[in-house]
C-alpha positions as CSV (number, residue, x, y, z in Angstrom):
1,X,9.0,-0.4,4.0
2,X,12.9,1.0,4.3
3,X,13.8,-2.1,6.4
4,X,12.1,-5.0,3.8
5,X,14.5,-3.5,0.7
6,X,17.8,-4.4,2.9
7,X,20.4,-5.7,1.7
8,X,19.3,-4.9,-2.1
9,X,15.9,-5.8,-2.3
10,X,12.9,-4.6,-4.4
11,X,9.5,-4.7,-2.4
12,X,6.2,-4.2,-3.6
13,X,2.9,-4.2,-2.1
14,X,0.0,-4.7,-4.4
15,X,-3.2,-3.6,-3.8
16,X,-6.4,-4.9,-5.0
17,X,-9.9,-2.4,-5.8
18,X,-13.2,-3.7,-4.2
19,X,-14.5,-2.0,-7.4
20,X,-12.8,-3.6,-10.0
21,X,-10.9,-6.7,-8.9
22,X,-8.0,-5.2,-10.6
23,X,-4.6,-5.4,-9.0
24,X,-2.2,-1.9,-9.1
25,X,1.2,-1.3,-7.2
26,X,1.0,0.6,-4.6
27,X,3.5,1.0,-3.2
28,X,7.4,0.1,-5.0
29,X,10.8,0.6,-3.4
30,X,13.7,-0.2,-4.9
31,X,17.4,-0.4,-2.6
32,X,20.4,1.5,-3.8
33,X,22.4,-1.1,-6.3
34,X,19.4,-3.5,-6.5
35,X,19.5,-4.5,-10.0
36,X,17.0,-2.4,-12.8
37,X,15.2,-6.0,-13.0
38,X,14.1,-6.4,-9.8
39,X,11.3,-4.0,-10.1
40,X,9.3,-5.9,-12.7
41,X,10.1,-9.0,-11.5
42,X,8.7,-7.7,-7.9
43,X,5.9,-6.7,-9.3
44,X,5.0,-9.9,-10.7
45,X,5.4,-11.9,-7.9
46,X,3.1,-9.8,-6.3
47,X,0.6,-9.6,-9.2
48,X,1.0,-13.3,-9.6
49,X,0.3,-14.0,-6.3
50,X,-3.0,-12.0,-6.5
51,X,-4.2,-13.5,-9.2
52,X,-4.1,-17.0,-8.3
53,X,-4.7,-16.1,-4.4
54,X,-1.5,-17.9,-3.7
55,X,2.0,-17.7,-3.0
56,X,4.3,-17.8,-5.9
57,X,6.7,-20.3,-4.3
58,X,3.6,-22.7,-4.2
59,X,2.7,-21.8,-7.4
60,X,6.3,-22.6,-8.6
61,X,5.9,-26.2,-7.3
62,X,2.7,-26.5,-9.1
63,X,3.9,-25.5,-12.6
64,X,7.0,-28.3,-12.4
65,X,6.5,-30.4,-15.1
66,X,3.4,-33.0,-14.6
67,X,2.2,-30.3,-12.1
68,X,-1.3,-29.3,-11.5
69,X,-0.3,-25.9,-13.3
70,X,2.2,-27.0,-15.3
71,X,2.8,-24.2,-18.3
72,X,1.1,-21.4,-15.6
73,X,3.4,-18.9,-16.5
74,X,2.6,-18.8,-20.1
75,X,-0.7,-17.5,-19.0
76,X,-1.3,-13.6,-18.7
77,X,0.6,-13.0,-21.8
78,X,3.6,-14.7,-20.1
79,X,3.6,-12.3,-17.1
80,X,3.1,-15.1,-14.3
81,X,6.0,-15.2,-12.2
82,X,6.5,-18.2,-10.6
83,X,9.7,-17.9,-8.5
84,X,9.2,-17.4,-4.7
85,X,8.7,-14.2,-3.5
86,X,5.2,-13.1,-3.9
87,X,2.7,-13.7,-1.3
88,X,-1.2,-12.6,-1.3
89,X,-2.7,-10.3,1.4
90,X,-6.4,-11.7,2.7
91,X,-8.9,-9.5,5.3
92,X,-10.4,-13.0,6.1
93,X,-11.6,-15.0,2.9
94,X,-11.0,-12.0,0.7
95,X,-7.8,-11.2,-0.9
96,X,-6.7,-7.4,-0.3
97,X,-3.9,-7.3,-2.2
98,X,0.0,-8.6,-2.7
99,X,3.5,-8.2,-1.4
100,X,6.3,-8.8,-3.5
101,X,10.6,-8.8,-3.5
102,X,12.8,-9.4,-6.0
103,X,17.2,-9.7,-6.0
104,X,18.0,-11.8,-3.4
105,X,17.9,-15.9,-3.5
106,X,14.8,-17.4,-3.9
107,X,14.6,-18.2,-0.1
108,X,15.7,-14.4,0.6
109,X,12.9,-12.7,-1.4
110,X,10.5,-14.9,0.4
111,X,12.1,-14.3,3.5
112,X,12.0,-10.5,2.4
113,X,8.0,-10.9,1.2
114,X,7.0,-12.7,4.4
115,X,8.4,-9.9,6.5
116,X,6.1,-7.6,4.4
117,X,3.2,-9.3,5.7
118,X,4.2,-9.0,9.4
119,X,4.7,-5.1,8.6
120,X,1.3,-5.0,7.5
121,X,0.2,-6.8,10.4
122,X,-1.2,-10.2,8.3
123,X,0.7,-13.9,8.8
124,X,0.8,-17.1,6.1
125,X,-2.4,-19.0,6.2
């Protein structure tokens, strides 16, 4: 995990329970100077991305205006984050879980959450 918070970064892995279908953080680091912000917004991605078993960069091209999911992130009591950054997990068809990085760019946190997958041994679809 040390080397996905580089260069300020907040990573967070979500993980999903067979039993419930429920979504907690498992795992949250946080570099030194990162801003306090990152963290919830980190977690979002990631939560985000589990929900809708989808990226949250693709999501964010969705909810443009005239989108497919346009409005999106007025759902879950506004807690949809739809900046890139937050990428789902799968073990096949069935989503496992969520990584997510916040306080880069928006190309650096998906640079950041795509590395996350490769830790953890899983690839984009």
């Amino acid at each position: 995990m040390q080397r996905l918070v580089a260069d300020g970064h907040t990573a967070v892995v979500e993980q999903t329970s067979p039993l419930t279908d429920h979504a907690v953080a498992a795992i949250v680091q946080q570099q030194d100077g990162a801003p306090l912000g990152t963290i919830e917004l980190a977690i979002g991605k990631a939560m985000s991305a589990v929900l809708f078993a989808r990226s949250t960069a693709e999501l964010a091209t969705f909810a443009q205006p005239g989108g497919p999911f346009y409005g999106i992130q007025q759902t879950h009591a506004g807690k949809v984050v739809i900046f890139g950054g937050g990428v789902p997990v799968f073990d096949g068809a069935a989503i496992v879980g969520a990584v997510g990085a916040s306080a880069g760019m928006i190309e650096q946190d998906i640079e950041v959450a795509d590395a996350g997958l490769t830790a953890f041994g899983h690839s984009l679809a």
